[in-house]
Structures are given as structure tokens and as C-alpha cells.
PQR file with spaces between the fields and no chain letter, atoms N, CA, C, O and H, PARSE charges and radii, in Angstrom:
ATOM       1  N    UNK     1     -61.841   37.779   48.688 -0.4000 1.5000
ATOM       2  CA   UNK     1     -61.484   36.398   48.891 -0.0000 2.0000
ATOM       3  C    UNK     1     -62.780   35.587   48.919  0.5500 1.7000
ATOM       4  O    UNK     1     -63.839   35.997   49.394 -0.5500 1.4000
ATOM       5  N    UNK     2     -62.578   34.380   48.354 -0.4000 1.5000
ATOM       6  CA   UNK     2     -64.234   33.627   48.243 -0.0000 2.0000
ATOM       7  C    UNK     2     -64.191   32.948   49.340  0.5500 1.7000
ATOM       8  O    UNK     2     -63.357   32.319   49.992 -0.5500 1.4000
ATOM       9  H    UNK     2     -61.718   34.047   47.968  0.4000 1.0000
ATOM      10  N    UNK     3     -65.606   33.300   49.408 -0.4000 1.5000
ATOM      11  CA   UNK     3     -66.376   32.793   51.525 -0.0000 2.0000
ATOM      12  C    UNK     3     -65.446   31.366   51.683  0.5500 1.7000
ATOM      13  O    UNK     3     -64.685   31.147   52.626 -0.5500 1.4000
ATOM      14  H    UNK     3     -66.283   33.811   48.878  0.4000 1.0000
ATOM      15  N    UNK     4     -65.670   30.541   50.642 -0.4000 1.5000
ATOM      16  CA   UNK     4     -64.720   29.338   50.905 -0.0000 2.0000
ATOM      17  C    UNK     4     -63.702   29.080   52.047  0.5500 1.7000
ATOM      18  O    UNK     4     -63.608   28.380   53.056 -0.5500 1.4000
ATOM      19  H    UNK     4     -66.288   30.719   49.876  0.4000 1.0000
ATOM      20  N    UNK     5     -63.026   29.957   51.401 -0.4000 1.5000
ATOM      21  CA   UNK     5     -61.327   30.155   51.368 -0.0000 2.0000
ATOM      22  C    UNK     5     -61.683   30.815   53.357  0.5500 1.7000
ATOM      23  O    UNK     5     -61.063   30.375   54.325 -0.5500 1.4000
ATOM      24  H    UNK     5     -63.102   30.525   50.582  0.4000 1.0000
ATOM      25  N    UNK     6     -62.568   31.673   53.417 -0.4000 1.5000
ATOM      26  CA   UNK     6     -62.368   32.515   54.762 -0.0000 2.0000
ATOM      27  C    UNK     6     -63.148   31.371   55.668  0.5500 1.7000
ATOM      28  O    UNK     6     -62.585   30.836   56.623 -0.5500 1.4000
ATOM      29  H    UNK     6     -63.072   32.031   52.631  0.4000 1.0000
ATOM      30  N    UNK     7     -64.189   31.125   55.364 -0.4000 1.5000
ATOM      31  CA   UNK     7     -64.497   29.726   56.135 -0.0000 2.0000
ATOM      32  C    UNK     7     -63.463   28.960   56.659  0.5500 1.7000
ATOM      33  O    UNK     7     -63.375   28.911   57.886 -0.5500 1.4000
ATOM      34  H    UNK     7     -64.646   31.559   54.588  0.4000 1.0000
ATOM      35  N    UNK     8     -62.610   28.311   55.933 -0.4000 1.5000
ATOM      36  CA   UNK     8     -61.695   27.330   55.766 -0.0000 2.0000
ATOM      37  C    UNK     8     -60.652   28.224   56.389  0.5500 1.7000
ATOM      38  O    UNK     8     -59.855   27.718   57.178 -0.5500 1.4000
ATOM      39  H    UNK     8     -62.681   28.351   54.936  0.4000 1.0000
ATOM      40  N    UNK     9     -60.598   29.324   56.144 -0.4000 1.5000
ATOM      41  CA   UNK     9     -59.174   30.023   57.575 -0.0000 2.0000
ATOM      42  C    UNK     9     -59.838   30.301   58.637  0.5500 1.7000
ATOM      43  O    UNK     9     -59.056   30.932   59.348 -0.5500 1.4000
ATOM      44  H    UNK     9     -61.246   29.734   55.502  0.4000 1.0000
ATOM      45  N    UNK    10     -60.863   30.193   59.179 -0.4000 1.5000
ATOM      46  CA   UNK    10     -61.332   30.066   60.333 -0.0000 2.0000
ATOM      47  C    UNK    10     -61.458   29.461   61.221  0.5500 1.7000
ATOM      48  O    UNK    10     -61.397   29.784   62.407 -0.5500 1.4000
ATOM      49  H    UNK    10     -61.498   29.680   58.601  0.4000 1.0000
ATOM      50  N    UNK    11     -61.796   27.786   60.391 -0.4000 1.5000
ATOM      51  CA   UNK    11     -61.742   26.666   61.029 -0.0000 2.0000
ATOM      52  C    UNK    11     -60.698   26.237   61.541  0.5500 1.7000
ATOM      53  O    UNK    11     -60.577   25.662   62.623 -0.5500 1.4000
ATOM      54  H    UNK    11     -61.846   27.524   59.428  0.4000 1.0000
ATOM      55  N    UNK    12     -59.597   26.605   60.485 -0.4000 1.5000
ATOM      56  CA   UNK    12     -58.148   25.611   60.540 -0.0000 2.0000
ATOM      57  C    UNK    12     -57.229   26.458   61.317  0.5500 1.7000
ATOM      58  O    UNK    12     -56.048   26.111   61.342 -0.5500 1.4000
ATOM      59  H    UNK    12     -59.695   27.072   59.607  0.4000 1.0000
ATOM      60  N    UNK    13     -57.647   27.690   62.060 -0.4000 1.5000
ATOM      61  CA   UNK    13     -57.272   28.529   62.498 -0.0000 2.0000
ATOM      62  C    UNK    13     -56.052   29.600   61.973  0.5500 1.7000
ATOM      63  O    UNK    13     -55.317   30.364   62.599 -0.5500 1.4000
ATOM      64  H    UNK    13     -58.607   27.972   62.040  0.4000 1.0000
ATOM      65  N    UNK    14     -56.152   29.378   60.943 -0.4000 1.5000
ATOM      66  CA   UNK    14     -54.907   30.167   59.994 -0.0000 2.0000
ATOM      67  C    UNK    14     -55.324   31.156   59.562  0.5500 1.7000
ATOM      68  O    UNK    14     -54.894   31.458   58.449 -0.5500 1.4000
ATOM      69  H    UNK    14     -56.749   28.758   60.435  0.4000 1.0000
ATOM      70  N    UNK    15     -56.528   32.287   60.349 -0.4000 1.5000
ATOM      71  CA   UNK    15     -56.367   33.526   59.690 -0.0000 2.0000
ATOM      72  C    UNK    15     -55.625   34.266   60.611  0.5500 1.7000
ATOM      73  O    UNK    15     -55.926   35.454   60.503 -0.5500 1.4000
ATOM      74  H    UNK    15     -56.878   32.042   61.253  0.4000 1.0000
ATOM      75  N    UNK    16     -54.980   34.116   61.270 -0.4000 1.5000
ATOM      76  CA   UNK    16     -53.802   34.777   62.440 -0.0000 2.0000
ATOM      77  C    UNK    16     -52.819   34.916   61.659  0.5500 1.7000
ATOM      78  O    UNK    16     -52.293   36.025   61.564 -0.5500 1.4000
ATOM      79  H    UNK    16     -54.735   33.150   61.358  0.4000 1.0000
ATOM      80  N    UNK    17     -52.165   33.409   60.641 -0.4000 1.5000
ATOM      81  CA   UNK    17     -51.007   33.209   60.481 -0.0000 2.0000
ATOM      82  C    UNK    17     -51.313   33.935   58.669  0.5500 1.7000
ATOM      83  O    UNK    17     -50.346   33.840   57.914 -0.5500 1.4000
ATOM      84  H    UNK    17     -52.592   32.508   60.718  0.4000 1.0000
ATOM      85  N    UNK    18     -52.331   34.456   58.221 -0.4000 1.5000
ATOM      86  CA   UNK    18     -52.325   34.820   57.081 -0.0000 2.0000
ATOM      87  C    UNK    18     -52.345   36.274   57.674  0.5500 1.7000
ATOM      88  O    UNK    18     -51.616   36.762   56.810 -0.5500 1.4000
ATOM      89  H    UNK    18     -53.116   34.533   58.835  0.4000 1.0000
ATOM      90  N    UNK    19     -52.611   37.254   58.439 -0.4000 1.5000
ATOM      91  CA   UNK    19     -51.813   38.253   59.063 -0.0000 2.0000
ATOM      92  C    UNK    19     -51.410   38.831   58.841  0.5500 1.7000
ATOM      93  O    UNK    19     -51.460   39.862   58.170 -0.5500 1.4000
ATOM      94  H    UNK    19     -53.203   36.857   59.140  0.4000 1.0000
ATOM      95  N    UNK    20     -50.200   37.686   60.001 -0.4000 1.5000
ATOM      96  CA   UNK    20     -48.725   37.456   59.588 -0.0000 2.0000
ATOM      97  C    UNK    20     -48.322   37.762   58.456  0.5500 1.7000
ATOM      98  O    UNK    20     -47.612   38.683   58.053 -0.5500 1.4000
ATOM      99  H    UNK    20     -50.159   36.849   60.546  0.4000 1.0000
ATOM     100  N    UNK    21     -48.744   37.056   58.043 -0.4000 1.5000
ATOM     101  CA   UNK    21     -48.110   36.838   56.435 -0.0000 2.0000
ATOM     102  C    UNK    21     -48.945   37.324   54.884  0.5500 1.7000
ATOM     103  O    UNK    21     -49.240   36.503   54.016 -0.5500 1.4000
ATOM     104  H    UNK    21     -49.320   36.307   58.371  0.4000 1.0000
ATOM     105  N    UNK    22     -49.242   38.878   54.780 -0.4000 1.5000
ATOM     106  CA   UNK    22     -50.042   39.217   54.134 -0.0000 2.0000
ATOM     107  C    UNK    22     -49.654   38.859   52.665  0.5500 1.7000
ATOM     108  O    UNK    22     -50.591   38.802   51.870 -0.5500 1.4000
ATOM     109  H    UNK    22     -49.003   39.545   55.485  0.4000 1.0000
ATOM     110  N    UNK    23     -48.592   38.650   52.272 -0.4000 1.5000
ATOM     111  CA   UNK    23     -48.198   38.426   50.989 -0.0000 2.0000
ATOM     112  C    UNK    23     -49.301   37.321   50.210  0.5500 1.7000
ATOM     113  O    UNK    23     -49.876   37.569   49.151 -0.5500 1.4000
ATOM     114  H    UNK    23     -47.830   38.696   52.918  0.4000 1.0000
ATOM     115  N    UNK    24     -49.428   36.151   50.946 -0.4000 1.5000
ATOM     116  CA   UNK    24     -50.501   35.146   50.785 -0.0000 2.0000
ATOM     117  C    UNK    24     -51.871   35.412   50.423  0.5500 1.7000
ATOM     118  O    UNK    24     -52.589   34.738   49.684 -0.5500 1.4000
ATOM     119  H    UNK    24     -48.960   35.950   51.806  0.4000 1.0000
ATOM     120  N    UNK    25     -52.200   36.701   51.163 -0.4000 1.5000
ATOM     121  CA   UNK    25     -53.881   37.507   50.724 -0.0000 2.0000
ATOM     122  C    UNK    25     -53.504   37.233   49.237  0.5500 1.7000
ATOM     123  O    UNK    25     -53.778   36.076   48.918 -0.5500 1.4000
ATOM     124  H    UNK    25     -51.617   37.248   51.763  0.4000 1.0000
ATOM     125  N    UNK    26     -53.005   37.908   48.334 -0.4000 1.5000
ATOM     126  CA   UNK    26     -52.771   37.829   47.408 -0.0000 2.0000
ATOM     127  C    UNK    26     -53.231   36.932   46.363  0.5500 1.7000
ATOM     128  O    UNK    26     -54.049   36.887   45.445 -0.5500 1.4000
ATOM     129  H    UNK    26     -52.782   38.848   48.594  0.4000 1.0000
ATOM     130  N    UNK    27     -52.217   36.151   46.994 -0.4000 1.5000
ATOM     131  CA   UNK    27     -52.005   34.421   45.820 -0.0000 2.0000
ATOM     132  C    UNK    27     -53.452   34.115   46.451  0.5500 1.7000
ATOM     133  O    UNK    27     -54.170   33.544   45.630 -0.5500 1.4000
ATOM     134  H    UNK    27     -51.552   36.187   47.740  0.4000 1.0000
ATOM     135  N    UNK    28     -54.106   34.357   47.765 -0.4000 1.5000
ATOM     136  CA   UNK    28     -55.216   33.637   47.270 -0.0000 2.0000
ATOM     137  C    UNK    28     -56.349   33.660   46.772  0.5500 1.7000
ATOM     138  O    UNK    28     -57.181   32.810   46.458 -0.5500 1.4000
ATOM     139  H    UNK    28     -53.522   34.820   48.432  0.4000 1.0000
ATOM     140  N    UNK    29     -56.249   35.156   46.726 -0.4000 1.5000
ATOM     141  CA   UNK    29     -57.900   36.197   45.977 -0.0000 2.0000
ATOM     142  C    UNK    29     -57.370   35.741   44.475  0.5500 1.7000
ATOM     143  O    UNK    29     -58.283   35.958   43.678 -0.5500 1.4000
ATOM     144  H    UNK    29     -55.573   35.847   46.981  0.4000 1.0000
ATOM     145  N    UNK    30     -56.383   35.268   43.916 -0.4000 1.5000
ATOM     146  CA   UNK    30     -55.590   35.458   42.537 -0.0000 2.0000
ATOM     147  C    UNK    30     -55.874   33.839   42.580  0.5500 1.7000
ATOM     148  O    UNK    30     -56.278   33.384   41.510 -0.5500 1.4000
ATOM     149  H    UNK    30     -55.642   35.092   44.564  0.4000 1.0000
ATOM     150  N    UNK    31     -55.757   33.125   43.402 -0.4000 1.5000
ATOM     151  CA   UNK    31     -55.845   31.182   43.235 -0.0000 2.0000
ATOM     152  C    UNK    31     -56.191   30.497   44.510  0.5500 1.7000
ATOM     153  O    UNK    31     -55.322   30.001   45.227 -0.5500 1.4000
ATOM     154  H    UNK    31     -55.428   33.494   44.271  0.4000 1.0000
ATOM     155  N    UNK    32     -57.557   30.467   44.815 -0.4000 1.5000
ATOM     156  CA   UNK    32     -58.307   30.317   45.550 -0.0000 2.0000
ATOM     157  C    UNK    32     -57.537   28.534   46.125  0.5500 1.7000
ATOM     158  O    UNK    32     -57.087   28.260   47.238 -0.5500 1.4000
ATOM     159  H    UNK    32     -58.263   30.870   44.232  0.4000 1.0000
ATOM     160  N    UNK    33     -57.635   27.645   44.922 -0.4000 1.5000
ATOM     161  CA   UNK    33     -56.988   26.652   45.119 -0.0000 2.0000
ATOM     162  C    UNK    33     -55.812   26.041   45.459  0.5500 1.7000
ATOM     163  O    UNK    33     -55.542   24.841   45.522 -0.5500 1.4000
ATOM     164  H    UNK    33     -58.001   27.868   44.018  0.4000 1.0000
ATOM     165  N    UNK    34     -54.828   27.472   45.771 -0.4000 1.5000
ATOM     166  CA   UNK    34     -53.897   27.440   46.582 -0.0000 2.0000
ATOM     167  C    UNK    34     -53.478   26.914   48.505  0.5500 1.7000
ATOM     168  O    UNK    34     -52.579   26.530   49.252 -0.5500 1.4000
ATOM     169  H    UNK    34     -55.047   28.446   45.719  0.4000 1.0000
ATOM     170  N    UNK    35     -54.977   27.299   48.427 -0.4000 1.5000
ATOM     171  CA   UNK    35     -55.374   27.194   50.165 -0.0000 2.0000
ATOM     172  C    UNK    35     -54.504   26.019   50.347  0.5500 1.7000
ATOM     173  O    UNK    35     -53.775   26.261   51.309 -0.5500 1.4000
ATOM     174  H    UNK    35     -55.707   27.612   47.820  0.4000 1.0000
ATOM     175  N    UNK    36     -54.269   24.938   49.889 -0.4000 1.5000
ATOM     176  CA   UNK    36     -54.161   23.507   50.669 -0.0000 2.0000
ATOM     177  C    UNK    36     -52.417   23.512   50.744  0.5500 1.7000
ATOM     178  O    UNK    36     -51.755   22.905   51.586 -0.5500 1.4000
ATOM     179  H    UNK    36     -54.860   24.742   49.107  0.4000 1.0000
ATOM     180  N    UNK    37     -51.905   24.326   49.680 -0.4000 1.5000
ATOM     181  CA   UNK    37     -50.245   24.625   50.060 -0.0000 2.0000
ATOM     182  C    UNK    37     -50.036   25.826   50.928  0.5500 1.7000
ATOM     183  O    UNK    37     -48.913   25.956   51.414 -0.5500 1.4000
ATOM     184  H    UNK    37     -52.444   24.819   48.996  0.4000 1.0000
ATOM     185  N    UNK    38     -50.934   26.706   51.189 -0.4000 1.5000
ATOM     186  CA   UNK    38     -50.454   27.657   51.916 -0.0000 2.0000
ATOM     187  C    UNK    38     -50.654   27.030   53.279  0.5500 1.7000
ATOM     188  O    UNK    38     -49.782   27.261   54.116 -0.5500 1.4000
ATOM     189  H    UNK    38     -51.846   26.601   50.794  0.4000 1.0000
ATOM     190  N    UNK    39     -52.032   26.009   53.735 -0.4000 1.5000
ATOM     191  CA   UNK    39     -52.141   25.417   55.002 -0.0000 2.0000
ATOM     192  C    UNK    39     -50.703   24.725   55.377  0.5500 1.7000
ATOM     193  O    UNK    39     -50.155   24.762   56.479 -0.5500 1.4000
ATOM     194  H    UNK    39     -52.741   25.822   53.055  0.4000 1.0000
ATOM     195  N    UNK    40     -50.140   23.965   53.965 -0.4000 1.5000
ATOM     196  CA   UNK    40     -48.938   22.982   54.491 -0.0000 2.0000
ATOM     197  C    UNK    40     -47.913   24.215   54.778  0.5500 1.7000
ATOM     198  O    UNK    40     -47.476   24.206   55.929 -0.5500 1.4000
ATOM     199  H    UNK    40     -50.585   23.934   53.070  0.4000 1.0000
ATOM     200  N    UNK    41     -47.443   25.283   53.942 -0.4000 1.5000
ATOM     201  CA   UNK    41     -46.468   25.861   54.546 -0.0000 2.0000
ATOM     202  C    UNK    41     -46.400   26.952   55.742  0.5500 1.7000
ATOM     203  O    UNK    41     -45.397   27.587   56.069 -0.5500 1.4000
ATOM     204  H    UNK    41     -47.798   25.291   53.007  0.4000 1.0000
ATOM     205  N    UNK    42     -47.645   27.027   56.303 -0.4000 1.5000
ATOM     206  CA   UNK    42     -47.915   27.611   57.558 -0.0000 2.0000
ATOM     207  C    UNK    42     -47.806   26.640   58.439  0.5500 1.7000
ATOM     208  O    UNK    42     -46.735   26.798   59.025 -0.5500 1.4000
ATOM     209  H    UNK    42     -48.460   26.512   56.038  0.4000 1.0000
ATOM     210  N    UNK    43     -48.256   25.897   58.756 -0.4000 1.5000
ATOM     211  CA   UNK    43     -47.854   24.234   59.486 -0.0000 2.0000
ATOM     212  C    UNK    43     -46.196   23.907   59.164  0.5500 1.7000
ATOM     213  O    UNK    43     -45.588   23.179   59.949 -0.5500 1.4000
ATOM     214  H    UNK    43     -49.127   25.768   58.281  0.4000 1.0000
ATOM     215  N    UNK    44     -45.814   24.227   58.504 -0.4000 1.5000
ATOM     216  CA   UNK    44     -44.177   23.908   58.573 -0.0000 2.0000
ATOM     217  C    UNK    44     -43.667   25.244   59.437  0.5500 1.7000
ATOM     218  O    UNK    44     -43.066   24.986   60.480 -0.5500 1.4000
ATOM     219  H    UNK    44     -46.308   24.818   57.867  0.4000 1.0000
ATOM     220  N    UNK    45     -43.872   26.757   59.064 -0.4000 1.5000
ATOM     221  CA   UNK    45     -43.430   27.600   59.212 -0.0000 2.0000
ATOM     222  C    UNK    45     -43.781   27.486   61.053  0.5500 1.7000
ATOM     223  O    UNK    45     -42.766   27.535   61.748 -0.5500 1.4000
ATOM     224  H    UNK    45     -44.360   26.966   58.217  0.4000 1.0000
ATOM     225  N    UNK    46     -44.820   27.375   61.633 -0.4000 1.5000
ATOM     226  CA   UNK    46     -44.624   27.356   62.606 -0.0000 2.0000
ATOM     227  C    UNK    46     -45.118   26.483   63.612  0.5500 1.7000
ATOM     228  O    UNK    46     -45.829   26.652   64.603 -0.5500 1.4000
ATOM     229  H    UNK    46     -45.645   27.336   61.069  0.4000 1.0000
ATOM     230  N    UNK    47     -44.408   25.254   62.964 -0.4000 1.5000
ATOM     231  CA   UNK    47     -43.900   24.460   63.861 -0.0000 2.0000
ATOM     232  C    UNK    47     -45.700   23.087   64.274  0.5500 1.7000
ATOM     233  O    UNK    47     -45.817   22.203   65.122 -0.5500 1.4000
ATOM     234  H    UNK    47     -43.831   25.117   62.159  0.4000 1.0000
ATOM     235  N    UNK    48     -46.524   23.504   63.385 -0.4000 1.5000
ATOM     236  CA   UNK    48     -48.020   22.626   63.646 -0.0000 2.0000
ATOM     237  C    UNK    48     -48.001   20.971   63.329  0.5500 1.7000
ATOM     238  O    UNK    48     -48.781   20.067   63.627 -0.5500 1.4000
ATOM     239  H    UNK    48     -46.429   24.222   62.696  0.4000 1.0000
ATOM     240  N    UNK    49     -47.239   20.994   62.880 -0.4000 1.5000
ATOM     241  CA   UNK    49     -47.098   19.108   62.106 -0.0000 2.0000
ATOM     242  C    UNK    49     -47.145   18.313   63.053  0.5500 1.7000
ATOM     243  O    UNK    49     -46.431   18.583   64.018 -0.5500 1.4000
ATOM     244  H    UNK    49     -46.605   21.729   62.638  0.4000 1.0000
ATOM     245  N    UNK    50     -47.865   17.259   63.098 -0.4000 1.5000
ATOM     246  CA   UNK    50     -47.444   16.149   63.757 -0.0000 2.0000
ATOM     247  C    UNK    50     -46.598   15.812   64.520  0.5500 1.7000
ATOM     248  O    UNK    50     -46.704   15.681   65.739 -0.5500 1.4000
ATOM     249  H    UNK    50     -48.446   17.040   62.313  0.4000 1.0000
ATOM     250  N    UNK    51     -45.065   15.530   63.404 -0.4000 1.5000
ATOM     251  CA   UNK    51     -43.622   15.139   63.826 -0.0000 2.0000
ATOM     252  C    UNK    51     -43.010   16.385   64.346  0.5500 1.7000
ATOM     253  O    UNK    51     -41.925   16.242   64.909 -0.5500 1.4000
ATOM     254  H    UNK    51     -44.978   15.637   62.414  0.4000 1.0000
ATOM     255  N    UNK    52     -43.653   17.940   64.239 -0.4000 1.5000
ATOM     256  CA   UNK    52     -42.967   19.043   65.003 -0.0000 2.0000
ATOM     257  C    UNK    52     -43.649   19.053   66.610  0.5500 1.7000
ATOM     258  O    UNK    52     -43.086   19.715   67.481 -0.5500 1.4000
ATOM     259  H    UNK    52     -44.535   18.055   63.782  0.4000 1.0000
ATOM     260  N    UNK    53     -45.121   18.126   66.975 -0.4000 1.5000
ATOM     261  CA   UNK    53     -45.436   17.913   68.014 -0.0000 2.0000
ATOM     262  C    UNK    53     -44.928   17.130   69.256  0.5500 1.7000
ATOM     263  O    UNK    53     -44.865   17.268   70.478 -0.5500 1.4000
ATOM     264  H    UNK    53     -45.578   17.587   66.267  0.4000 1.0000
ATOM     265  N    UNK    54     -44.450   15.830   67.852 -0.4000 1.5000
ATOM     266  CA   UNK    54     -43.765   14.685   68.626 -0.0000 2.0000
ATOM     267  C    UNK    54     -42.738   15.456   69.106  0.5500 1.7000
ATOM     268  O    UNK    54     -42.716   15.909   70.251 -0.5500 1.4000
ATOM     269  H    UNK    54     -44.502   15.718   66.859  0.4000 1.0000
ATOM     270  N    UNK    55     -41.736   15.653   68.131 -0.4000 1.5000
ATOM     271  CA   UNK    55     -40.228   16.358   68.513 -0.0000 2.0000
ATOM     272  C    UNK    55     -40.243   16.965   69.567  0.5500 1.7000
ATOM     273  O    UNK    55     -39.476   16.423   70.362 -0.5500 1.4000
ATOM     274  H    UNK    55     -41.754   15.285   67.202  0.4000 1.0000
ATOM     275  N    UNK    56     -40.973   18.243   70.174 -0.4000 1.5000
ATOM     276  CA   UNK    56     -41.557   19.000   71.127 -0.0000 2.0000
ATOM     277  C    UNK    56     -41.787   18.075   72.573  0.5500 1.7000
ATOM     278  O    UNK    56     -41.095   18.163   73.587 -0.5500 1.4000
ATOM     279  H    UNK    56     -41.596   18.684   69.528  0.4000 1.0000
ATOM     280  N    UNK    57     -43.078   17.080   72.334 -0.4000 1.5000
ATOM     281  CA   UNK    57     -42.773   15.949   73.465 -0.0000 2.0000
ATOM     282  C    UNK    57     -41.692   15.406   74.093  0.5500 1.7000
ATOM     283  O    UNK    57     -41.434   15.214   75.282 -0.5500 1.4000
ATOM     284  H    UNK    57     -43.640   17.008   71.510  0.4000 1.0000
ATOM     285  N    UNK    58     -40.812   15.086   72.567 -0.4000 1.5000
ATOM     286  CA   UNK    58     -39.222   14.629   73.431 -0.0000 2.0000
ATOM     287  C    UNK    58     -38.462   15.334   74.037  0.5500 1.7000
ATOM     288  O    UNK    58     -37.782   15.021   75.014 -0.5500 1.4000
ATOM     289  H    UNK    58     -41.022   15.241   71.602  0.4000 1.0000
ATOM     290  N    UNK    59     -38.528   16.428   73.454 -0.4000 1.5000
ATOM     291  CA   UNK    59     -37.761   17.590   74.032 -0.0000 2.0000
ATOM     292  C    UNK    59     -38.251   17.766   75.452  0.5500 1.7000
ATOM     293  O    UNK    59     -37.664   17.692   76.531 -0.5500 1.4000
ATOM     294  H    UNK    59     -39.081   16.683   72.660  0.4000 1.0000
ATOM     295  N    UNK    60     -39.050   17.928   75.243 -0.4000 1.5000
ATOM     296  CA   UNK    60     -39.635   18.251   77.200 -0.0000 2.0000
ATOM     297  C    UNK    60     -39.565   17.387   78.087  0.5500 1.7000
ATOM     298  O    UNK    60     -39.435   17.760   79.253 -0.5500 1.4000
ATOM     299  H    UNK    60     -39.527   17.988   74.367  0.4000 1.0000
ATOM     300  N    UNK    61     -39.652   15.592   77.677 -0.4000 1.5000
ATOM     301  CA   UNK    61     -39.624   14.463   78.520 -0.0000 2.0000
ATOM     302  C    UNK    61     -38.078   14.638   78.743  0.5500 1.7000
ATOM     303  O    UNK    61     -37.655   14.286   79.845 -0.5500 1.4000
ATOM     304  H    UNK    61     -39.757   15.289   76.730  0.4000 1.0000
ATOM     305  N    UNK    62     -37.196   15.133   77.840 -0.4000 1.5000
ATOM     306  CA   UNK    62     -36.083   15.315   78.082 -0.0000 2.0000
ATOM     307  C    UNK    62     -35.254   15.933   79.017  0.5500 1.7000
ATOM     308  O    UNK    62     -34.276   15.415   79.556 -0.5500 1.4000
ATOM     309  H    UNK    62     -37.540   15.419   76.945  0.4000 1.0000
ATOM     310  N    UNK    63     -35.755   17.251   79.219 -0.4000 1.5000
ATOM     311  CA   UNK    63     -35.705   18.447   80.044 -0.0000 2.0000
ATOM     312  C    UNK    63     -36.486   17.471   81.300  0.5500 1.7000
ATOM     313  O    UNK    63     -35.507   16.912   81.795 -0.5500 1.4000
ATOM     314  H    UNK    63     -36.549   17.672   78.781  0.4000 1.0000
ATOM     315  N    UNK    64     -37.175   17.191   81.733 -0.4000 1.5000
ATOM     316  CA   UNK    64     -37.925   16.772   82.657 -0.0000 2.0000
ATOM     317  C    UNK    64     -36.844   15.832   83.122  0.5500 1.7000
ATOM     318  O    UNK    64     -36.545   15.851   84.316 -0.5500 1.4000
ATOM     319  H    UNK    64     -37.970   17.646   81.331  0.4000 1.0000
ATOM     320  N    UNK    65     -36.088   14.827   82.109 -0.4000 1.5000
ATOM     321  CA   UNK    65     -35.390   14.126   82.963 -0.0000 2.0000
ATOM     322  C    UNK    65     -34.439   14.217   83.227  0.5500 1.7000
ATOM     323  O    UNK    65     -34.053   13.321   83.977 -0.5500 1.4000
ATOM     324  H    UNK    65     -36.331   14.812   81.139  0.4000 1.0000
ATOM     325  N    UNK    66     -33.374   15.313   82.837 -0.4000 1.5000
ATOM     326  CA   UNK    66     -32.384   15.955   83.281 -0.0000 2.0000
ATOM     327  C    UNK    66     -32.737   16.565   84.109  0.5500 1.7000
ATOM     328  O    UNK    66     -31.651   16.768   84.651 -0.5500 1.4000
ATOM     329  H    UNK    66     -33.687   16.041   82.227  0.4000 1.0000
ATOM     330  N    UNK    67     -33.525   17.132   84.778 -0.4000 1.5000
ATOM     331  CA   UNK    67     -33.984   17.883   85.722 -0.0000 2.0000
ATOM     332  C    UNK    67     -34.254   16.731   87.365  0.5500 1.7000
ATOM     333  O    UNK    67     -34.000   17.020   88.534 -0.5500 1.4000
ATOM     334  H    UNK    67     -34.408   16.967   84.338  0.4000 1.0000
ATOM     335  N    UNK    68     -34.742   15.656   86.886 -0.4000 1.5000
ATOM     336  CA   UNK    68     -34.684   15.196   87.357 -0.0000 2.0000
ATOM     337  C    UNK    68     -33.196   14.195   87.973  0.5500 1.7000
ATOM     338  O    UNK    68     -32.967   13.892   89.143 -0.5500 1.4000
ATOM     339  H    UNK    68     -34.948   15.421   85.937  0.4000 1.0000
ATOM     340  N    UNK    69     -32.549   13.930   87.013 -0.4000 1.5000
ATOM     341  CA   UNK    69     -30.989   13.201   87.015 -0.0000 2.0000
ATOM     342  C    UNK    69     -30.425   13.969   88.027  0.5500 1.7000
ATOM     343  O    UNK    69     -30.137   13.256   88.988 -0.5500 1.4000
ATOM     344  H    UNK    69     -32.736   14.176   86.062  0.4000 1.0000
ATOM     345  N    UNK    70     -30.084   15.447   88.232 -0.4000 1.5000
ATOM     346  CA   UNK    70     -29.735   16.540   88.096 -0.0000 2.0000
ATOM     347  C    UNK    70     -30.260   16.575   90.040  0.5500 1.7000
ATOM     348  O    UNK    70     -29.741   17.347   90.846 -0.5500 1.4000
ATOM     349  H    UNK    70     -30.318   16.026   87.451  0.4000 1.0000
ATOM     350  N    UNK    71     -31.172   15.723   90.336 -0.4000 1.5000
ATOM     351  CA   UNK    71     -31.774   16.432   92.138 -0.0000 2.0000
ATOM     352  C    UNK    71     -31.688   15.112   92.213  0.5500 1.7000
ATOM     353  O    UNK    71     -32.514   14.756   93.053 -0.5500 1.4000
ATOM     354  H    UNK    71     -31.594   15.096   89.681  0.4000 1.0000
ATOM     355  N    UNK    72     -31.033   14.050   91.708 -0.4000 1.5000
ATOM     356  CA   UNK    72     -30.636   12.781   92.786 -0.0000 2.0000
ATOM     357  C    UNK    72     -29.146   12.733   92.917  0.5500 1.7000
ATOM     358  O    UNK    72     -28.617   11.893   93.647 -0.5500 1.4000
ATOM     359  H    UNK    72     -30.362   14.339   91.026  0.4000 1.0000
């Protein structure tokens, strides 16, 4: 795999989730320039996006206030 590519899963912390998911070694020793779709579908797959952060926030302010509703 070119230093690039392992640099760049180091930083972005996705050599855990390439692992995981060895099939990806593959496609990327074979298309180095793949990196930037495999980052987006590891960020979908578990759950890293933005709007999967927000969602997460609501969910818990949620729980928090049923919990709270719930002891008055």
C-alpha cells in the first residue's frame, strides 16, 4: 500500500475500520485513489458523519428528558 494511503489511515483514524473490513486492503493497493470513497463509506458504515452525531445528541437530550418527565 503507498505510504500515502497508510499515512492518511492513520490520521483519519480508519486503520481499525480497514481491519474490519479487509476486503478494502485490496481495492486500495489496486486504486490508491479510492481512499476518499472508502473514508465516506466507513463514516456512513459506522455511524462518524456529522448528521449521525447530531442525531445521537437528540437522542440522548431525549432520553435525558424522559427520564427526567418520568421523576416529577
Amino acid at each position: 500500500m503507498e505510504k500515502i494511503i497508510l499515512e492518511n489511515l492513520q490520521k483519519d483514524k480508519m486503520y481499525n475500520y480497514l481491519k474490519e473490513n479487509s476486503s478494502f486492503v485490496k481495492d486500495l493497493n489496486r486504486h490508491p485513489d479510492f481512499y476518499p470513497e472508502f473514508k465516506k463509506l466507513m463514516k456512513e458504515k459506522y455511524n462518524l458523519r456529522l448528521t449521525d452525531k447530531v442525531s445521537n445528541i437528540i437522542n440522548d437530550l431525549e432520553v435525558v428528558s424522559s427520564i427526567i418527565e418520568t421523576l416529577e
